[in-house]
TORROFI-205016 format. One line per field, with one value per residue (C-alpha): residue in three letters; chain; x negated, y, z. Coordinates in Angstrom, 2 decimals. Each point is the difference from the previous one (the first is absolute). Layout:
<rs>
aa	c(ala_...)
ch	c(A_...)
c1	c(X_...)
c2	c(Y_...)
c3	c(Z_...)
</rs>
This chain:
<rs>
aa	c(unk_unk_unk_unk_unk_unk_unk_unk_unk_unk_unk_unk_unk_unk_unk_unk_unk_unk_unk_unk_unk_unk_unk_unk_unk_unk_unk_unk_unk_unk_unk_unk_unk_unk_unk_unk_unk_unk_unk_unk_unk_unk_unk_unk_unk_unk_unk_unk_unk_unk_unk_unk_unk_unk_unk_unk_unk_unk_unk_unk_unk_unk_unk_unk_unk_unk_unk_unk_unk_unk_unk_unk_unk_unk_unk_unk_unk_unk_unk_unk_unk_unk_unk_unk_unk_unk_unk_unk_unk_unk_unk_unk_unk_unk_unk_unk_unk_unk_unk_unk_unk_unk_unk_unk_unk_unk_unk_unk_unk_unk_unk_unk_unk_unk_unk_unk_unk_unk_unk_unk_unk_unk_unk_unk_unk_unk_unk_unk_unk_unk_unk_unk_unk_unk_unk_unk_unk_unk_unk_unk_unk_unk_unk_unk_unk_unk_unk_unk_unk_unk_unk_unk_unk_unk_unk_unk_unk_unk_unk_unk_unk_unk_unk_unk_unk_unk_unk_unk_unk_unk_unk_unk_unk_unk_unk_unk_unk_unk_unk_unk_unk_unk_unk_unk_unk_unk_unk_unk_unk_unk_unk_unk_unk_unk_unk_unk_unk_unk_unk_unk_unk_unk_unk_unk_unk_unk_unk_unk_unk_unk_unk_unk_unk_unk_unk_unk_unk_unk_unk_unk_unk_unk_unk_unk_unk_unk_unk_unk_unk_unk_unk_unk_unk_unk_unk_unk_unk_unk_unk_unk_unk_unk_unk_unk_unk_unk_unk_unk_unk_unk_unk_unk_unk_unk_unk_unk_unk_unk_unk_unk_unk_unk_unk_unk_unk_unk_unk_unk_unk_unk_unk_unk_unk_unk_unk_unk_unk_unk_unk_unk_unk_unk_unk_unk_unk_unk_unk_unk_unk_unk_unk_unk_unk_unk_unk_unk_unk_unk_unk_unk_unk_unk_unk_unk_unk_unk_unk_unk_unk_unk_unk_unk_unk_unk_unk_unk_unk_unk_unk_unk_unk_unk_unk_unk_unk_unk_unk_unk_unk_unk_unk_unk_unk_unk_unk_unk_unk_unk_unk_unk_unk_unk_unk_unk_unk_unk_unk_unk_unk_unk_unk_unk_unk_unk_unk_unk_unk_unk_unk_unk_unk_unk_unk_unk_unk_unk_unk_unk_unk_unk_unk_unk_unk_unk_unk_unk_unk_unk_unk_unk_unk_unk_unk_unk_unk_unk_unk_unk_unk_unk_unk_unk_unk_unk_unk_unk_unk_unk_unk_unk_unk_unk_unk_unk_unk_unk_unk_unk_unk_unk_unk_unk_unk_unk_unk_unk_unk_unk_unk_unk_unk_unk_unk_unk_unk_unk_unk_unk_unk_unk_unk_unk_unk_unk_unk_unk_unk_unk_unk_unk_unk_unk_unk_unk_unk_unk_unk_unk_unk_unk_unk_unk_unk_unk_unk_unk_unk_unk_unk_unk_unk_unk_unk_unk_unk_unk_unk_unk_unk_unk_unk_unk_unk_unk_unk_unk_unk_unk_unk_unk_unk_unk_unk_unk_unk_unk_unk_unk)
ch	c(A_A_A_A_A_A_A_A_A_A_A_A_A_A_A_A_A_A_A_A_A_A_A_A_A_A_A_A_A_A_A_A_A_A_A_A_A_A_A_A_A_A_A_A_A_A_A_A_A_A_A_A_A_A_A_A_A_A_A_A_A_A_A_A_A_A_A_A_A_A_A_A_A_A_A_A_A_A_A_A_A_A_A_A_A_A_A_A_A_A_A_A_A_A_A_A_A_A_A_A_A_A_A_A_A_A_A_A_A_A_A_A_A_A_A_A_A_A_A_A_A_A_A_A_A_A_A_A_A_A_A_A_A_A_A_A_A_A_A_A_A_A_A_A_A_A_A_A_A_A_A_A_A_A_A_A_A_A_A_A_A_A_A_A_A_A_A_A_A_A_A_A_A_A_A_A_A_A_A_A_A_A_A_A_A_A_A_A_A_A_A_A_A_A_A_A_A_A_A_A_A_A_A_A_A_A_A_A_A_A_A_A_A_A_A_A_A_A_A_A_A_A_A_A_A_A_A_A_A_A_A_A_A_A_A_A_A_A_A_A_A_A_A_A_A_A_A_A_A_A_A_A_A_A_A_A_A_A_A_A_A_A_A_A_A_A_A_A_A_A_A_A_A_A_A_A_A_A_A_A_A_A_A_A_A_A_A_A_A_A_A_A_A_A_A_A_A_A_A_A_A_A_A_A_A_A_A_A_A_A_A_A_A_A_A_A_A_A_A_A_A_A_A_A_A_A_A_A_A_A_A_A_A_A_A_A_A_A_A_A_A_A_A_A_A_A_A_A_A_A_A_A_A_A_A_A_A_A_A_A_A_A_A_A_A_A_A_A_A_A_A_A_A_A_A_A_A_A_A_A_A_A_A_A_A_A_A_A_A_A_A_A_A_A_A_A_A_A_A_A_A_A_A_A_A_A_A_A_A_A_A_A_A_A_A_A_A_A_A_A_A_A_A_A_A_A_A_A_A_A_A_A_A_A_A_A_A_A_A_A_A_A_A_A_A_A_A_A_A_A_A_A_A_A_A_A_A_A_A_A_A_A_A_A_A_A_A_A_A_A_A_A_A_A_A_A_A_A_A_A_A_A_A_A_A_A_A_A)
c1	c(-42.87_2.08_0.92_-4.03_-0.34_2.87_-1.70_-2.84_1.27_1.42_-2.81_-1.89_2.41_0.36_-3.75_-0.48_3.04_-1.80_-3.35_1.21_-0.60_-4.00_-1.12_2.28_-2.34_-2.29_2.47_1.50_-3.32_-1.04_-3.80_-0.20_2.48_-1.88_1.12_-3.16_-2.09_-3.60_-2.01_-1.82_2.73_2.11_-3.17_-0.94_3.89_0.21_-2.98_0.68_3.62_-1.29_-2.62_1.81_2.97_-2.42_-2.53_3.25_2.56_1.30_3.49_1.52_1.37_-2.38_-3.10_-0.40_-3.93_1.00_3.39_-1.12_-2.50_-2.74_1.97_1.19_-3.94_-0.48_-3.18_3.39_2.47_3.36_0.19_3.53_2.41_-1.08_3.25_-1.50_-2.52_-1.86_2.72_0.33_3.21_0.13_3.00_0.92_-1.33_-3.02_0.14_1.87_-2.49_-2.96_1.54_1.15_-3.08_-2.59_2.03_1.35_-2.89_-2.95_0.95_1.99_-2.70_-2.64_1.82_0.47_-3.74_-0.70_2.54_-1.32_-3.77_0.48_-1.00_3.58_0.44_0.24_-3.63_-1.78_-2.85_-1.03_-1.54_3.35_1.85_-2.89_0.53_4.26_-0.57_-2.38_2.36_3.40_-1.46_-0.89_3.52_1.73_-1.93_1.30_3.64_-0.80_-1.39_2.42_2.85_-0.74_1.64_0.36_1.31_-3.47_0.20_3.10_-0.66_-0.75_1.84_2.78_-0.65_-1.77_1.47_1.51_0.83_0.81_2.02_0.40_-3.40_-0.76_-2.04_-3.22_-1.40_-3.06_-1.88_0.80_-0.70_-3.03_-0.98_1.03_-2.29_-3.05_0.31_0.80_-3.02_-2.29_1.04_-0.32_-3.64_-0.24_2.41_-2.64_-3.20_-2.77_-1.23_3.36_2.95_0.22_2.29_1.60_2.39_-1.65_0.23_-1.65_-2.89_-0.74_-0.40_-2.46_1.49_-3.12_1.64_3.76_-1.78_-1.56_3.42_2.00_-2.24_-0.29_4.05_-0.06_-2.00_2.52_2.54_-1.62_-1.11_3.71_1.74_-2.76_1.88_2.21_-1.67_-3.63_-1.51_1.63_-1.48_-3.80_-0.46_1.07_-2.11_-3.12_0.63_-0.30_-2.75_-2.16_-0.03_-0.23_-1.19_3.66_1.78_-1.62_1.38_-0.95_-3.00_0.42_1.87_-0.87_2.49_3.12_3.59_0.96_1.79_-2.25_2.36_-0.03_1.10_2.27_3.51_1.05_-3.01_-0.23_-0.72_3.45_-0.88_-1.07_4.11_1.36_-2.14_-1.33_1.82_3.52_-0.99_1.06_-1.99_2.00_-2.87_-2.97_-2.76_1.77_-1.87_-0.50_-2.52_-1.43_-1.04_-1.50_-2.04_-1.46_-0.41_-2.45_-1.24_0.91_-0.86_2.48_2.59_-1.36_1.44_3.23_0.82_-0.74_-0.70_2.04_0.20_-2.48_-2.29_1.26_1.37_3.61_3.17_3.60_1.52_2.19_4.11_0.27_3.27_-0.10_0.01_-2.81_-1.81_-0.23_-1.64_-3.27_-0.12_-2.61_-2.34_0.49_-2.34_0.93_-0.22_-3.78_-0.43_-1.34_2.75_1.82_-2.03_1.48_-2.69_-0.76_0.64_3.21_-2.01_1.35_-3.12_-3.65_-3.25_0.06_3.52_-1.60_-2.66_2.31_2.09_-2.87_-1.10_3.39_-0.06_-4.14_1.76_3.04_-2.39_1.72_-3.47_-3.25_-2.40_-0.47_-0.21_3.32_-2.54_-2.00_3.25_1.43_-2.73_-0.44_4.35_-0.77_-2.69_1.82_3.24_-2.49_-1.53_3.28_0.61_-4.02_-0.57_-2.59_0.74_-1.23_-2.47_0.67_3.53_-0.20_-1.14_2.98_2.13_-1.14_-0.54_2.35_2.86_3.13_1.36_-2.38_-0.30_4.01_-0.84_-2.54_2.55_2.39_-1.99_-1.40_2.96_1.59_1.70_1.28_2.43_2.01_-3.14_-0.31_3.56_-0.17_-3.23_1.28_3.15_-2.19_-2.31_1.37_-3.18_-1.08_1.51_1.55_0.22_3.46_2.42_1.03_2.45_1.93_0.04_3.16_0.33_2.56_0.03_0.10_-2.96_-2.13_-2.32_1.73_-1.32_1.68_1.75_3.73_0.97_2.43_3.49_-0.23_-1.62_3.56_1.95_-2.17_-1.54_1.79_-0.57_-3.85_-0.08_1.42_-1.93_-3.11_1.21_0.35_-3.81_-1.06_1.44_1.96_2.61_-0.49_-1.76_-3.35_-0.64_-0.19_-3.71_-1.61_-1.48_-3.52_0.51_-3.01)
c2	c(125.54_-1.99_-1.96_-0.81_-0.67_-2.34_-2.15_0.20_-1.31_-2.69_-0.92_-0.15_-1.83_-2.78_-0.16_-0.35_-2.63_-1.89_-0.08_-0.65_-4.03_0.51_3.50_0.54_0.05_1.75_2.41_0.49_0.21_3.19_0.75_2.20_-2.42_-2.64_-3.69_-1.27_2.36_-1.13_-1.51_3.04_2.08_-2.51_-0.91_3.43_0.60_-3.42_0.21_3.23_-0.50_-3.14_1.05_3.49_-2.00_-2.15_2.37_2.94_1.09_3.80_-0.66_-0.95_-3.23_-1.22_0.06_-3.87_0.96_3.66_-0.67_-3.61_-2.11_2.82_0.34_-3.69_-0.40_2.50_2.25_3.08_1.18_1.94_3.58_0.45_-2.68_-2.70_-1.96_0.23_-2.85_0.27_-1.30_-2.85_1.60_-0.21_1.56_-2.52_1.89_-0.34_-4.25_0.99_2.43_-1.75_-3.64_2.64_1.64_-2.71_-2.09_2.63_2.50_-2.11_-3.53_0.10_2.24_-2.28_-2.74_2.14_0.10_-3.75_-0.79_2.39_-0.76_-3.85_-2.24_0.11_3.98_2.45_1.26_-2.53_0.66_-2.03_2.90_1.65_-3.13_-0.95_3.73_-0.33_-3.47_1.37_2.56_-1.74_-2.75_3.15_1.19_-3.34_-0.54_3.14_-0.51_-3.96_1.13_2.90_-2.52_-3.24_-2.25_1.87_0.00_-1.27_-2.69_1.83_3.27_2.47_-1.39_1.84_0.63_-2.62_-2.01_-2.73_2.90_-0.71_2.82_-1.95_-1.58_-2.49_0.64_-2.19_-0.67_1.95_-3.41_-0.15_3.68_-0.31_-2.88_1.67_3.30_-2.09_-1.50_2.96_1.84_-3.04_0.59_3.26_-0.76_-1.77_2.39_2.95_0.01_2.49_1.04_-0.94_2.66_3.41_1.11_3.69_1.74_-1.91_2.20_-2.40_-0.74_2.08_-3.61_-1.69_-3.43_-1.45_1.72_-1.05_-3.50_0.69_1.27_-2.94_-2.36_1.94_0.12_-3.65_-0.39_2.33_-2.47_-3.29_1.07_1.37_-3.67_-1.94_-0.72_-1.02_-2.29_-0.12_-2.29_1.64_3.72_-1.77_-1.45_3.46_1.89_-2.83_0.72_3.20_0.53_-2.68_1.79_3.76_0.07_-1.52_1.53_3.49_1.49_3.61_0.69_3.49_2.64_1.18_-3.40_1.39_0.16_3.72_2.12_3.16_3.30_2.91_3.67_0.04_-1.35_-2.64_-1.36_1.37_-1.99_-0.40_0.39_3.61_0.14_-0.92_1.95_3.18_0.53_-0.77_0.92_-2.68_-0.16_-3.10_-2.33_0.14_-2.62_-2.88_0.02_-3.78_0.85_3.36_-2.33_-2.81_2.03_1.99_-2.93_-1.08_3.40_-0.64_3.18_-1.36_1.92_3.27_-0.79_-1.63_2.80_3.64_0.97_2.13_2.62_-0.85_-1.67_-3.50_-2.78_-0.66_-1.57_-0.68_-3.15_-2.05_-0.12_2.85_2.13_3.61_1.73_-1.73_-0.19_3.38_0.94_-1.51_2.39_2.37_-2.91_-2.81_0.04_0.59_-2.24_0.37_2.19_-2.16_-1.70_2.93_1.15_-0.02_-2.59_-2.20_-3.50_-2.34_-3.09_-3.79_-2.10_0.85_-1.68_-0.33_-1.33_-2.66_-0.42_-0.56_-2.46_-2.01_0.33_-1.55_-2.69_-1.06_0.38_-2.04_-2.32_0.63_0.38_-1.15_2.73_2.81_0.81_1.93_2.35_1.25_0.48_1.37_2.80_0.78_0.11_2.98_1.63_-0.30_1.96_2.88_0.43_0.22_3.53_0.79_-1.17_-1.81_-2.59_1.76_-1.36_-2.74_-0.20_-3.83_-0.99_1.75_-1.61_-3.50_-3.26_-0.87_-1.64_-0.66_3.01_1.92_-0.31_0.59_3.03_1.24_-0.96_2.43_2.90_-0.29_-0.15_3.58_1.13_-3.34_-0.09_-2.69_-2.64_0.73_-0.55_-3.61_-1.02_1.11_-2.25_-2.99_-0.16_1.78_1.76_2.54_0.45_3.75_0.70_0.22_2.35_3.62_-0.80_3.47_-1.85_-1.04_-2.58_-1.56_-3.36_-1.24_1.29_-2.76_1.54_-0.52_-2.87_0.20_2.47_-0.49_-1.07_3.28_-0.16_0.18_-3.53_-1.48_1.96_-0.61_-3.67_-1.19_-3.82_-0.20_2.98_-2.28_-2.86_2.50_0.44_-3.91_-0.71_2.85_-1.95_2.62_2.62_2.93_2.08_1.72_-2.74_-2.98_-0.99_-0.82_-3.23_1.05_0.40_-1.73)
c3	c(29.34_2.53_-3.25_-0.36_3.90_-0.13_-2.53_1.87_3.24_-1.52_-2.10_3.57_1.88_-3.35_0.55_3.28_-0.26_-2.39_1.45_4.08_-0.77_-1.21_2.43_2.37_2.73_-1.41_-1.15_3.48_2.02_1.52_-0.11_3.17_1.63_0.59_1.26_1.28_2.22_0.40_2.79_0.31_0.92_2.03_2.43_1.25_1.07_1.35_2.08_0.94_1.34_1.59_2.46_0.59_1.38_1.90_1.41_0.85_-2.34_-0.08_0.61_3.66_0.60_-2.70_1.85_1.01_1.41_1.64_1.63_0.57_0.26_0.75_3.19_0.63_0.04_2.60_-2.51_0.13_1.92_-0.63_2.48_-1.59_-1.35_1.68_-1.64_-3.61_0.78_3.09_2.13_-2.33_-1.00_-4.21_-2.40_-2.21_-3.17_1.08_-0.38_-3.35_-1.01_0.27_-1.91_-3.14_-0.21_0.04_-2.32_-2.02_-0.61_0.32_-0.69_-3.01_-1.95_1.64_-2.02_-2.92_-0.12_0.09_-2.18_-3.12_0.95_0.23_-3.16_-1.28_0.41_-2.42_1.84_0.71_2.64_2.86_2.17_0.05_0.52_2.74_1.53_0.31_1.58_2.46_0.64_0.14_2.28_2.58_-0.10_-0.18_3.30_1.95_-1.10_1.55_2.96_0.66_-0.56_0.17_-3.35_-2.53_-3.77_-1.76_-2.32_-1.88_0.90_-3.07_-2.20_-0.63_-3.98_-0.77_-2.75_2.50_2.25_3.71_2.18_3.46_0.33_2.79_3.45_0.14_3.18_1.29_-0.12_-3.86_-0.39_1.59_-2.18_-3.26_1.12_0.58_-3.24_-2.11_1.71_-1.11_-3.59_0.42_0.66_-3.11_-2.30_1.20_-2.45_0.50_-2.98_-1.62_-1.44_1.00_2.60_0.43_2.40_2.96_3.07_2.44_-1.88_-2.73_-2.26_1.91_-0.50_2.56_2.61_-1.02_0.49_3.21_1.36_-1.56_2.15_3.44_-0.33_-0.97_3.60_1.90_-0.54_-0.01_3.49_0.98_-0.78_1.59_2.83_-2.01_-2.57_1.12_-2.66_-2.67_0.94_1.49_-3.86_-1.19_2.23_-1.11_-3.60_-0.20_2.95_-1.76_-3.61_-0.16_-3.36_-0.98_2.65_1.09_3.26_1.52_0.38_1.85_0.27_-3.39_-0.95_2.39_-1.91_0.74_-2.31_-0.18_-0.04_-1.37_1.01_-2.93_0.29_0.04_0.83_3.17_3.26_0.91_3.81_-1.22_-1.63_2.84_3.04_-1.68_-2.99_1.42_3.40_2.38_3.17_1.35_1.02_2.20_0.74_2.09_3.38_-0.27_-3.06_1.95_3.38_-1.74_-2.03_2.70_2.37_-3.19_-0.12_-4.02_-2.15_-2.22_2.15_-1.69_-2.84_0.47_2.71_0.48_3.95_1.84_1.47_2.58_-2.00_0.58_-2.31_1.90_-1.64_1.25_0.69_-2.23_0.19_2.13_0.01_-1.89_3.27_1.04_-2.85_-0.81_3.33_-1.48_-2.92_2.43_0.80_-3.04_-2.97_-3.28_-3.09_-1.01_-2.84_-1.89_-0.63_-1.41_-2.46_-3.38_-1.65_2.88_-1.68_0.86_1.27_-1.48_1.60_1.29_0.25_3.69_-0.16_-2.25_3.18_2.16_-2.22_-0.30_3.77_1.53_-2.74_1.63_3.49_-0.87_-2.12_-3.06_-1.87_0.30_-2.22_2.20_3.48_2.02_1.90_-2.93_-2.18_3.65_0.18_-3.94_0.46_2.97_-2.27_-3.38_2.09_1.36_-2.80_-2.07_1.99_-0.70_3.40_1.86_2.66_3.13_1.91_2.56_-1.53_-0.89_3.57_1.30_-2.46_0.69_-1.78_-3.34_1.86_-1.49_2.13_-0.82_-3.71_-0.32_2.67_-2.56_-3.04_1.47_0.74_-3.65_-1.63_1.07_-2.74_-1.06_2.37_-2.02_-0.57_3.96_1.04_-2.28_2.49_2.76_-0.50_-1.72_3.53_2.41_0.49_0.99_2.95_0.49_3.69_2.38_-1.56_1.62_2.58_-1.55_-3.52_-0.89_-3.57_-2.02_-2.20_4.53_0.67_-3.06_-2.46_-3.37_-1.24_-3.74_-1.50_-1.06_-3.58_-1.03_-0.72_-3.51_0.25_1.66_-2.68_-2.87_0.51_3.47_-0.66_-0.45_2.46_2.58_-1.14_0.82_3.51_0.47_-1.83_3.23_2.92_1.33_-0.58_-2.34_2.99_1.38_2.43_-2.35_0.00_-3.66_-0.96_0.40_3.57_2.61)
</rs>
């Protein structure tokens, strides 16, 4: 017997010997290993991981919107550890966090997906390649405009067959300009009525939607650089305003980019992770959002608060000390819940953000189709009506006429939740303007909203040239006071 197995072993290794120069790969691949994973399993993770680490993230010092920018923009407060955000006061692995994660677990798979859908993948299909560049261009734009220059032009191609490891920083100004292109062939690239899609979480497949939300993005940041380069976003704006057969925008809110949860993990809301299901109670309603919303009398403070104990809507001011802070816990509202229910949707962009787009760009005279109070008011309604709410009565008189102040005033309230797309206004205009700070808060970064975040440390290890070439392209030292290039 061993005899026979002997002979048979070597029989099998003579074989396979002889036959490694004709099927060796075939030989050697695994079935249920595979090297190539589908579109329609790499979108749903990449979208998922995407928006969760926009709209909260689980994990502390992960939470860009939570511990930042949802406080920076004055819609939250911290009533313990005020130093994890709300006195402008960030750990470093938060910066380092945020620049791995976007990059790491949504851009490289929303690459993947363009790469193996495009005409010379192994799976061709436009809608999927239309989809990842819809998608990429959104998170290419957060990492800009939480950064300022950033790898773009190289970035992503770390296993591609000319393969690049320290990739250059492009300006935002060439960011910006590669975004608005990709999203206009994205436009194209999208065909309704063209190949099926699966594993799309935003969407369900409906690429007239995909097309609607690769224009109204397209808008959001022709109108953010046209300070900046104003006939280069007005002949944007023009082209797309002028032909909405070619270049569909939203319509409603039935159009909004929101990932829709579900009660199953990890699906969930991750709001609902972080406030029910791991417990923290660390925020309440910032009382610059509580006042101006009941000096409007604006229902919309039902649902981004709950009332006290005495009935009222009542927050706590921002950058206050622990001791302080805490004293507010009897009288400050709550989070609204809302908010932290396990399928309330992570939002990405809304009709009435769209309104209001459009109704600075008539004010600023950016466009000509259109008027800035009607896309002012249908802005108002499309936000009410987003929470099942109706504007109340009188509420538009007391609001006044579609200024510029007003509109960004408007923007801000609208956009609670997207504490991030808020905190990038905020710093592009200026407006709105947040009333005189406690004189009991005390804040870090001396005392200046961070206006950037830091690139991490792995950046000066790892890629240290172009990193430092990135600081030079933002005008300023690698800091949170540097202002961005879309500045007013």
């Amino acid at each position: 017997m061993k005899i026979h197995r002997y002979i048979l072993l070597t029989l099998a290794g003579w074989m396979l010997i002889s036959s490694c120069t004709s099927d060796f790969d075939e030989i050697n691949t695994n079935p249920n290993d595979p090297t190539n994973i589908s579109p329609q399993f790499l979108l749903p993770y990449a979208i998922e991981s995407s928006v969760d680490r926009y709209w909260g993230h689980r994990t502390r010092f992960e939470r860009l919107n939570l511990d930042g920018a949802m406080l920076w923009m004055q819609y939250l407060a911290r009533n313990i550890y005020s130093n994890e955000g709300d006195n402008y006061s960030i750990s470093p692995a938060l910066h380092a966090n945020n620049w791995k994660g976007f990059y790491n677990d949504g851009l490289v798979n929303f690459e993947r997906i363009v790469t193996l859908a495009g005409t010379e993948g192994t799976m061709a299909n436009t809608n999927y390649e239309g989809v990842a560049l819809v998608m990429r261009s959104w998170v290419f734009s957060i990492l800009t405009d939480s950064y300022g220059a950033i790898p773009y032009s190289q970035a992503l191609k770390g296993t591609a067959k000319e393969a690049i490891a320290s990739p250059e920083y492009d300006s935002q100004e060439e960011v910006y300009a590669g975004l608005l292109n990709d999203l206009k062939m994205a436009n194209e690239k999208l065909v309704v009525g063209g190949p099926a899609i699966a594993g799309d979480i935003l969407y369900s497949g409906d690429i007239l939607k995909w097309k609607k939300f690769a224009n109204s993005l397209r808008l959001r940041l022709a109108n953010r650089q046209a300070a900046k380069k104003p006939a280069e976003s007005k002949a944007i704006m023009a082209e797309i305003l002028a032909d909405p057969a070619t270049y569909p925008v939203f319509t409603s809110n039935a159009d909004n980019a929101s990932l829709k949860h579900t009660s199953t993990l990890p699906s969930n809301n991750e709001w609902h992770q972080v406030m029910v299901q791991d417990g923290r109670t660390d925020w309440n309603i910032s009382q610059t959002l509580a006042d101006k919303l009941n000096s409007l009398n604006d229902t919309r403070i039902t649902v981004f608060g709950q009332p006290n104990t005495s009935g009222q809507y009542s927050g706590i001011p921002n950058g206050l000390p622990d001791a302080i802070a805490t004293t507010y816990l009897s009288t400050a509202s709550k989070l609204g819940n809302y908010f932290m229910q396990p399928s309330t949707p992570s939002v990405i962009m809304t009709f009435a953000e769209l309104q209001f787009i459009l109704a600075e760009a008539a004010v600023d005279g950016d466009i000509s189709i259109g008027d800035a109070q009607t896309y002012f008011e249908q802005g108002v309604d499309a936000s009410f009506k987003q929470y099942e709410l109706t504007v109340p009565e009188g509420y538009l008189v007391t609001v006044g006429a579609a200024t510029k102040e007003k509109i960004m005033e408007q923007k801000w309230i609208a956009l609670f939740g997207q504490g991030v797309e808020a905190w990038t206004e905020y710093r592009r205009t200026g407006l709105p303007v947040f009333p005189a700070r406690d004189p009991r808060a005390v804040f870090d970064n001396n005392g200046v909203l961070p206006t950037r975040l830091r690139y991490p440390s792995s950046e000066e290890s790892l890629n240290g040239a172009n990193m430092r070439t990135g600081v030079t392209l933002n005008g300023g030292d690698n800091d949170m006071v540097t202002t961005l290039w879309w500045t007013e």
